[in-house]
N, C-alpha and C positions, 0 to 999 in steps of 0.2 A: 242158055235160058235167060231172057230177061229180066233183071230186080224188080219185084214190085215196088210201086212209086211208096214213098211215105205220105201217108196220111198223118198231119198233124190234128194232136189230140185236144179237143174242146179244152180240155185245161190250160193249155198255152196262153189261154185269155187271159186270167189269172194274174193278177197284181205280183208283178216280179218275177214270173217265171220268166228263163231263160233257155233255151233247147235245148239239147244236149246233142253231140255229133256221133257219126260213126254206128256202131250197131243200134245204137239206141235213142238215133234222130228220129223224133216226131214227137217228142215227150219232154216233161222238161227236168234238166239237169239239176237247176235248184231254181229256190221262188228267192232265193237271196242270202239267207243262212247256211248254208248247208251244214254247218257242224251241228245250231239250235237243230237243226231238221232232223239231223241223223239222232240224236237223243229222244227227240218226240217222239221218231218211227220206233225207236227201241223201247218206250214206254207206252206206248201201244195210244198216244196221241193224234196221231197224223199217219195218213197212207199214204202211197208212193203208185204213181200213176202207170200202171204198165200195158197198158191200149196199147202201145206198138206190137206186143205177141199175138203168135198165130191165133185160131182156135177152131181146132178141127171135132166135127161128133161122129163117131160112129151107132148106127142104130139099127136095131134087129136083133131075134131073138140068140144066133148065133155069135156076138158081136166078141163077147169076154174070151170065149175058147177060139178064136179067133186069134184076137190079139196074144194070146197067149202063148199061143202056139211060135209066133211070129220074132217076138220080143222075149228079152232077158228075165222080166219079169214073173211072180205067181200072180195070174192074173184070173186063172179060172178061179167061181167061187166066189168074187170079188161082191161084196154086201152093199148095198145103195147107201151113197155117202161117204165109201171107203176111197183110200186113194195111193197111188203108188207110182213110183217114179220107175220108170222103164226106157232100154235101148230098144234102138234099130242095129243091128250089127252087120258090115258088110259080108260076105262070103269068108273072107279070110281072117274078122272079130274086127274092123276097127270100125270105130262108134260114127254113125249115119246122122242118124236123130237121138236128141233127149224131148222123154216127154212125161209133162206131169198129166195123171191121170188121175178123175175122178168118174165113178159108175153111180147115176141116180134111179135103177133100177129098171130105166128103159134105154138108155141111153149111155156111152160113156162119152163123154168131155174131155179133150186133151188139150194142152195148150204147149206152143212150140217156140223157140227162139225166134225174134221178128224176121218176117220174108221165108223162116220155114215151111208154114202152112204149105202151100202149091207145091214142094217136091214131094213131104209126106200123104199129101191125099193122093196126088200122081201114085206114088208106090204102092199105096195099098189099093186102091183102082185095078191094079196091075194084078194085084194078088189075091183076091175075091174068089176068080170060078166059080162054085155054083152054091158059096154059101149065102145065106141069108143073113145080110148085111151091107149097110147105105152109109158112105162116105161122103162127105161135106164139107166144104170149107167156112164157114160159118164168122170169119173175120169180119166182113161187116157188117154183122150184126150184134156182135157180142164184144164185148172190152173185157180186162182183164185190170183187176187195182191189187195189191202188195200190202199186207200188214203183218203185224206179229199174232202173234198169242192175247197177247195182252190187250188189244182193243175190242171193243166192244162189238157187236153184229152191225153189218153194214143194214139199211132197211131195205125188206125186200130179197135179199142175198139167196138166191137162187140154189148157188154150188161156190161151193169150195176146195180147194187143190190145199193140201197140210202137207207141208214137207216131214217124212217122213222120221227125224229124228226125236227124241232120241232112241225110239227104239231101233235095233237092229232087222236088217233085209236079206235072208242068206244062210249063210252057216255059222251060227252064232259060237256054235263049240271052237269054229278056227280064230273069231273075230274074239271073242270074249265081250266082256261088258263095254258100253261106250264109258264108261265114270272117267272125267278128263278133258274126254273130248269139247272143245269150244261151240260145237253146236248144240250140246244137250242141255237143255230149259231154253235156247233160244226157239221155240217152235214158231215157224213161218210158214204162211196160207196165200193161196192165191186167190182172189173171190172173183168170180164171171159176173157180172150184170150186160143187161139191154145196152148197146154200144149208144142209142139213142135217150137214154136216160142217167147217163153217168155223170152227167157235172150235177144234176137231181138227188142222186144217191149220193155223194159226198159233202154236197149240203155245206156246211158251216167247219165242217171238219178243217182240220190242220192237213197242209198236204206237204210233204217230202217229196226231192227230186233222187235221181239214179245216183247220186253221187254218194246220197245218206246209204240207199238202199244195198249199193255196191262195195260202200266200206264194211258193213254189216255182213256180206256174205264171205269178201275174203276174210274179214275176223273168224267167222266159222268154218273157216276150209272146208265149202262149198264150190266146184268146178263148174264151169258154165260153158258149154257149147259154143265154139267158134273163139272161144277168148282161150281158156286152160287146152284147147281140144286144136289135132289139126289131123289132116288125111291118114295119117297113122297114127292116134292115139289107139289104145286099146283099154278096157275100163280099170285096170288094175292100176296103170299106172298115176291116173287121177282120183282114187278113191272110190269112185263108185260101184265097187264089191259089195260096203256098206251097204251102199240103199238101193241101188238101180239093179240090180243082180241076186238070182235065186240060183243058189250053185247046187241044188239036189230039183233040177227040173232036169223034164226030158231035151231031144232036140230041138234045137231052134238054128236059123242061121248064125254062124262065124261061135255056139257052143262051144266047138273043140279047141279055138283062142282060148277062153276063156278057162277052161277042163286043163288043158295043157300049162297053159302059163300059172295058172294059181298051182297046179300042186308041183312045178320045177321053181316057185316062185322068184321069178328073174322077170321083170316086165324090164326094158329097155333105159325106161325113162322115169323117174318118179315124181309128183307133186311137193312141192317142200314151201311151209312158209313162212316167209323172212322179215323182220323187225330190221326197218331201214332207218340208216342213220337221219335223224330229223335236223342237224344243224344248218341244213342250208337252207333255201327260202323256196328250191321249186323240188321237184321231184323226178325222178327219174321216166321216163316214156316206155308203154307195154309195148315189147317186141324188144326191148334192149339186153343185150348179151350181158352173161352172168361169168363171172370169172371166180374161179378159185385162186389162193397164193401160187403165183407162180406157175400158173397153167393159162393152155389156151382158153376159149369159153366151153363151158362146160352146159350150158344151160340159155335162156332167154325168160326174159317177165313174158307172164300172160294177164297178171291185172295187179294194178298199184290204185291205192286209196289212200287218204286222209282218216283216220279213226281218231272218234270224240276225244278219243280215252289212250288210246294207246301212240298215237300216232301216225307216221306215215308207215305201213305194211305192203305187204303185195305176196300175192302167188308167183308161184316159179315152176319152169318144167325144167330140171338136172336130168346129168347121165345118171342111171342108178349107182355108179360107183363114186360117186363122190363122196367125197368124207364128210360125214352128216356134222360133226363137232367145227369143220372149219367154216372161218369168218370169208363169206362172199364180196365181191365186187359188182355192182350193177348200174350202171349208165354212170361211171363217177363213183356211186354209193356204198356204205361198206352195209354190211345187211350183215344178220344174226338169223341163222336156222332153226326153225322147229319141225321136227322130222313129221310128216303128213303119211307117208306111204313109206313103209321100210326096206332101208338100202338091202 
């Protein structure tokens, strides 16, 4: 199947932006700060332009027990304005699609990693039969912008996608409280507006590039689709049991991955992240091989950032048996563990 082209996003006009490459060309990387940038977004100053995402609707009166059925998620039920993050799972559990979900009470709104839209509408096209329910890709017409908690109402602001922390998604008796965890009080929202109105609706605001946006998500050991994720991830071992996963639902596709692997809890691979040595001047590249003392590699980056505050950080995918206490190697770097998903 062929990539959809990129469309570059009306804000590239924009005094100092500069693109950003790779998944998240068509958008801009930074307007010139990126560290000032990545501060604003986290004080709820300035938003982070995310028009390259899908945005798929499903509508009809069938639409929630639909997707429900279909996906990880508890979706029947779902109250206008609520929102929840959900898989696609292949036949055998490994993860397809991430999708943030929001239901406005006729409608649910999903939004997909760029150039996903066209496979997720394909799929569920496929898997309709004779319920009542209208699948669309809606990408050029709808934009998607990034903010925190802290900023004020976009005007106009349609729908909103809230990342679902800190509460928990699941089984809260095996997960216990999140208190801890690096995502709780950071709450982040994804807002849709009119694709043809968005440099309108931003107005005078401060805007952030991916670079602010994406130090901020691996700060919160948040995984992302196509970067932490590959043809055999399965959700345990990226985290998202937490929030993308309702472990007391009926069937769904690749369920018994899921069922099986959490109660032998051994997923293959686990999430872990790492506090990289900041003394040099560039940073290590995502995809570069992770070494333990005296071992082969055990692991590769899936995303390295710049953080305001902390430093240069990044996610990692290890073998689950790696020694959580030991000092890593990665492209050169020595890196310090913080256990994400348990050996």
């Amino acid at each position: 199947m062929r990539e959809p082209a990129v469309v570059a996003s009306p804000l590239l006009a924009r005094h100092g932006a500069v693109e950003d490459e790779g998944p998240d060309a068509g958008v801009a990387a930074h307007y010139g700060d990126p560290l000032r940038e990545q501060r604003l977004l986290e004080e709820g100053l300035a938003v982070v332009d995310l028009s390259h995402r899908g945005v798929v609707t499903v509508a009809g009166p069938d639409r929630l027990t639909w997707l429900h059925s279909m996906t990880t998620q508890q979706l029947a039920g779902l109250g206008p304005r609520e929102s929840r993050e959900t898989l696609v799972l292949s036949p055998k559990g490994h993860v397809e699609h991430a999708l943030h979900l929001v239901d406005d009470g006729e409608t649910a709104w999903i939004t997909t990693e760029p150039g996903g839209a066209p496979a997720l509408v394909a799929w569920l096209d496929s898997m309709r039969f004779m319920l009542r329910v209208e699948v669309a890709d809606v990408t050029a017409d709808w934009a998607v912008l990034g903010e925190t908690s802290a900023s004020e109402s976009l005007p106009g602001e349609p729908l909103a996608w809230r990342d679902p922390w800190p509460g928990l998604v699941g089984d809260t008796a095996a997960y216990g409280p999140v208190e801890g965890h690096p995502a709780t009080g950071r709450a982040w929202r994804e807002v849709l507006l009119p694709r043809d109105g968005l440099a309108d609706a931003v107005g005078d605001r401060g805007l952030a590039g991916t670079w602010a946006s994406e130090a901020l998500r691996v700060a919160a050991w948040r995984p992302r689709l196509g970067l932490e994720t590959d043809h055999r991830t399965i959700a345990h071992e990226v985290d998202w049991l937490r929030t993308a996963v309702h472990l007391h639902k009926g069937c769904y596709r690749g369920q018994e991955t899921i069922a099986r692997v959490h109660n032998l809890g051994r997923p293959p691979r686990r999430l872990v992240f790492l506090h990289l040595d900041g003394s040099g001047h560039t940073l290590p590249e995502r995809g570069a091989p992770v070494y333990a003392a005296g071992e082969r590699a055990v692991g590769h980056l899936t995303s390295v950032a710049r953080h305001h505050e902390m430093g240069p950080i990044a996610l990692a995918l290890v073998k689950r048996s790696t020694d959580p206490g030991a000092t890593l190697v990665a492209g050169g770097v020595s890196a310090a563990q913080e256990v994400i998903v348990s050996p």
